[in-house]
Each structure stands twice: as structure tokens, then as C-alpha cells.
C-alpha positions as CSV (number, residue, x, y, z in Angstrom):
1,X,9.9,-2.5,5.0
2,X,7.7,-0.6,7.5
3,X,4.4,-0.1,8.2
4,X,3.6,3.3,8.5
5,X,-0.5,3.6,9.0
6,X,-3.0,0.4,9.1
7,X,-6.4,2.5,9.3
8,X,-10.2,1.5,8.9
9,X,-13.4,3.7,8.9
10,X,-16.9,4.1,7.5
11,X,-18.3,7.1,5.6
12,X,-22.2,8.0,5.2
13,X,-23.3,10.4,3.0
14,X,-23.0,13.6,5.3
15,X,-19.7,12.7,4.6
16,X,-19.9,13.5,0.8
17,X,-17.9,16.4,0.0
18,X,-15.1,15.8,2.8
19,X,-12.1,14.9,3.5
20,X,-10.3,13.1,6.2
21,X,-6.8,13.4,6.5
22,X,-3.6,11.4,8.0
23,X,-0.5,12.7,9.1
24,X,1.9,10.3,9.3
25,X,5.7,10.9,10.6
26,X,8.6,10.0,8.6
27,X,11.7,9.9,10.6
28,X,13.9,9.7,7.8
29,X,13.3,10.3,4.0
30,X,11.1,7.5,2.4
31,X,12.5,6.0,-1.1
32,X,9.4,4.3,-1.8
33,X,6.0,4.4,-0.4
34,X,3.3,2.1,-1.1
35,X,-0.5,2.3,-0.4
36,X,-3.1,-0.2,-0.5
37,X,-6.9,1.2,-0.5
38,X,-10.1,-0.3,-0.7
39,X,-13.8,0.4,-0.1
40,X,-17.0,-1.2,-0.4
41,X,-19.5,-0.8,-1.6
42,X,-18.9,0.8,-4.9
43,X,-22.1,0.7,-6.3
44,X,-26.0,1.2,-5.3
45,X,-27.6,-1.7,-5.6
46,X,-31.1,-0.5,-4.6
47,X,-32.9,1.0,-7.6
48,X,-35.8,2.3,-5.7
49,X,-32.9,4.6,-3.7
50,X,-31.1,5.1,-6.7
51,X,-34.3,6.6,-8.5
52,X,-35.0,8.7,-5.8
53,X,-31.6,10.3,-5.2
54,X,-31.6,10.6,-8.8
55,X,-34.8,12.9,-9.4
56,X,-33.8,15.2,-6.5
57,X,-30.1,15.5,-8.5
58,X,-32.4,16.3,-11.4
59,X,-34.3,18.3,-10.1
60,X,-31.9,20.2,-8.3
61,X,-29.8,20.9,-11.4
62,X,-32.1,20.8,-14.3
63,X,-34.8,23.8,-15.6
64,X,-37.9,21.8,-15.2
65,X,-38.6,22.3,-18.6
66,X,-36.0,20.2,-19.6
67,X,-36.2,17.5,-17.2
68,X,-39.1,15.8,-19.3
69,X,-35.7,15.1,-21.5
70,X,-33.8,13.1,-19.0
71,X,-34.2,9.2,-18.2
72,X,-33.1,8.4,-14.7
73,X,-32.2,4.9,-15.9
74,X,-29.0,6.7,-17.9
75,X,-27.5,7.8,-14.8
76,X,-27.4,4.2,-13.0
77,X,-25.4,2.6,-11.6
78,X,-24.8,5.0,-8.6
79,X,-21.8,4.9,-7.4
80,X,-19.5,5.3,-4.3
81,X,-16.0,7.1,-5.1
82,X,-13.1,8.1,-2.3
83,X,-10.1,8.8,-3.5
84,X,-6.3,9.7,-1.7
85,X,-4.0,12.4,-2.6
86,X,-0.5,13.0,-0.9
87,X,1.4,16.2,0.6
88,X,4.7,16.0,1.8
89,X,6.7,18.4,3.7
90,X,6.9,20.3,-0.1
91,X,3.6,20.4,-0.5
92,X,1.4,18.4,-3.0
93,X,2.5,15.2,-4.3
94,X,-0.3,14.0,-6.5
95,X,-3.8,12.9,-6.5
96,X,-5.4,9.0,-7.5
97,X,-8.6,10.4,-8.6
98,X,-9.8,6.8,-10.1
99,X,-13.2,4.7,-9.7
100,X,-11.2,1.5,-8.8
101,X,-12.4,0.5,-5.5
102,X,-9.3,-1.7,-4.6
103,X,-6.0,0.3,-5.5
104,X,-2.2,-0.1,-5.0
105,X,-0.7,2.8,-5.3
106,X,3.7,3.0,-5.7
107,X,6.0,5.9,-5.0
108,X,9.9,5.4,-5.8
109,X,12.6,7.9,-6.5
110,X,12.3,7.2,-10.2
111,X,8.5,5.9,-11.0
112,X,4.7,6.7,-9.0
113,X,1.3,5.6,-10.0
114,X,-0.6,7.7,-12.4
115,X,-1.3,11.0,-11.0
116,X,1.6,11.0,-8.4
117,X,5.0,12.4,-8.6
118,X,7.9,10.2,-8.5
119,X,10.9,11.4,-6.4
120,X,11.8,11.2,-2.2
121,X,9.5,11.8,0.7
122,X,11.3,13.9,2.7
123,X,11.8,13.3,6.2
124,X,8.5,15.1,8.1
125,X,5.3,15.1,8.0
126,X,3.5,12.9,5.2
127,X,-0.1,13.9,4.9
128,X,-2.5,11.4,3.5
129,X,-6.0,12.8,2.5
130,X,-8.9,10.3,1.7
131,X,-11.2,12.7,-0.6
132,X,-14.9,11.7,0.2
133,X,-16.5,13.1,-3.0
134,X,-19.9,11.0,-3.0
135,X,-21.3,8.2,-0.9
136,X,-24.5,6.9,-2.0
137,X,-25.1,4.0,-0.2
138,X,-26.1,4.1,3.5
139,X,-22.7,3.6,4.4
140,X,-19.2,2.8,3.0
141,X,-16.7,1.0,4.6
142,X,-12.8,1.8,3.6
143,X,-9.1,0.3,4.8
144,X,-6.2,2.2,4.1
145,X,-2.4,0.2,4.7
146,X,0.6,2.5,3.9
147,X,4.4,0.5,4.2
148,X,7.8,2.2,3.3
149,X,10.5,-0.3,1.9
150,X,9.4,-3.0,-0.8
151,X,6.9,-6.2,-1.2
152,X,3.5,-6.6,1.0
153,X,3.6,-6.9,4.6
């Protein structure tokens, strides 16, 4: 087994809507690939904030005569969600779109995590994208670790 990326950031939201990509090197063609990803925190806990990002999202999506309709309080908790996808030197491999905040993710030749396709990476370039789609809280902390071969470093 081999580690292939141990990486570490935080996201705001400015970030929401991004993505941040890494390009990792594989010498030689990788029969199974595993991820571990986490972030924290998922959720909002601050209902003043949430109530007041929740209004503008109301009322920048909803005719204000049909906002009167809507209780803020059915749209908590807010949440936090990043999620990764994969390309290989083939192009796209798959994509863990799931709220889990702590995830291990599997590649083999002949099984993958939901969302991913099973099969070789090929030697190359292996591109790793961490899909920012909403941070909420005033920042979010995340920790990716990416091994070829078998069990936990």
C-alpha cells in the first residue's frame, strides 16, 4: 500500500459553488484506490444565522406573494456539503455526491462505492475534485487521505 495524497484545507462560503482539484500521478496502473474524507462542521448550529441566510434564500427565489407561505424553521438544519468525484486518464470515473461528512470511498477492478465505476486507474494523471457546493458556516474544515494497495495506513 501507498499513500498517494494526505491533504488538509478550509473552505468559507465564497467558496460555495467551487471546486478544488488534485492531480495526483500514478506511476503505474492502480487496482484499488481508496479515499478517506471528512469535514466539519456539517451543520449550522446558530439559528439566528441560519434564519437570516434563510430569508435572503427566500427571498431571493420566491414571488413575495408567496413567501407569506413558507416557514423558515422547515428549511433547518443548514447544512455544509463537499463532495469528491474522480477523472482518470479516460475521463470521468464517478461522483460521491452524499451528505455523510466522514466517508470511505473503495475502487477495485471488480467493485467501487456507489456512484463510482469499478475497473483500473490507469497509469497518469488521477484527478481528484472536492466539489464545494454550499458552506454555511463561517468556515469548514476538510482532510482528504487517498492510499493505493489494501487496509488503512
Amino acid at each position: 500500500m501507498k499513500t498517494l495524497l494526505i491533504a488538509e484545507g478550509t473552505v468559507t462560503p465564497s467558496c460555495s459553488k467551487s471546486h478544488i482539484t488534485y492531480t495526483l500521478h500514478l506511476p503505474k496502473d492502480c487496482h484499488e484506490l481508496h479515499v478517506e474524507f471528512a469535514y466539519d462542521p456539517k451543520k449550522l448550529e446558530d439559528e439566528g444565522q441560519a434564519e437570516a441566510l434563510i430569508r435572503e434564500g427566500l427571498n431571493q427565489y420566491i414571488l413575495e406573494e408567496h413567501r407569506a407561505s413558507y416557514n423558515w424553521r422547515e428549511f433547518l438544519p443548514l447544512q455544509n456539503l463537499l463532495t469528491l468525484s474522480f477523472d482518470d486518464e479516460h475521463g470521468f470515473r464517478g461522483a460521491g455526491h452524499r451528505h455523510d461528512p466522514v466517508q470511505h470511498l473503495t475502487v477495485t477492478t471488480t467493485e467501487a462505492s456507489p456512484g463510482f465505476t469499478p475497473g483500473v486507474f490507469p497509469r497518469g494523471q488521477l484527478k481528484i475534485m472536492l466539489n464545494v457546493h454550499c458552506v454555511v458556516t463561517e468556515e469548514c474544515r476538510y482532510r482528504l487521505k487517498v492510499w493505493d494497495g489494501g487496509a488503512e495506513l
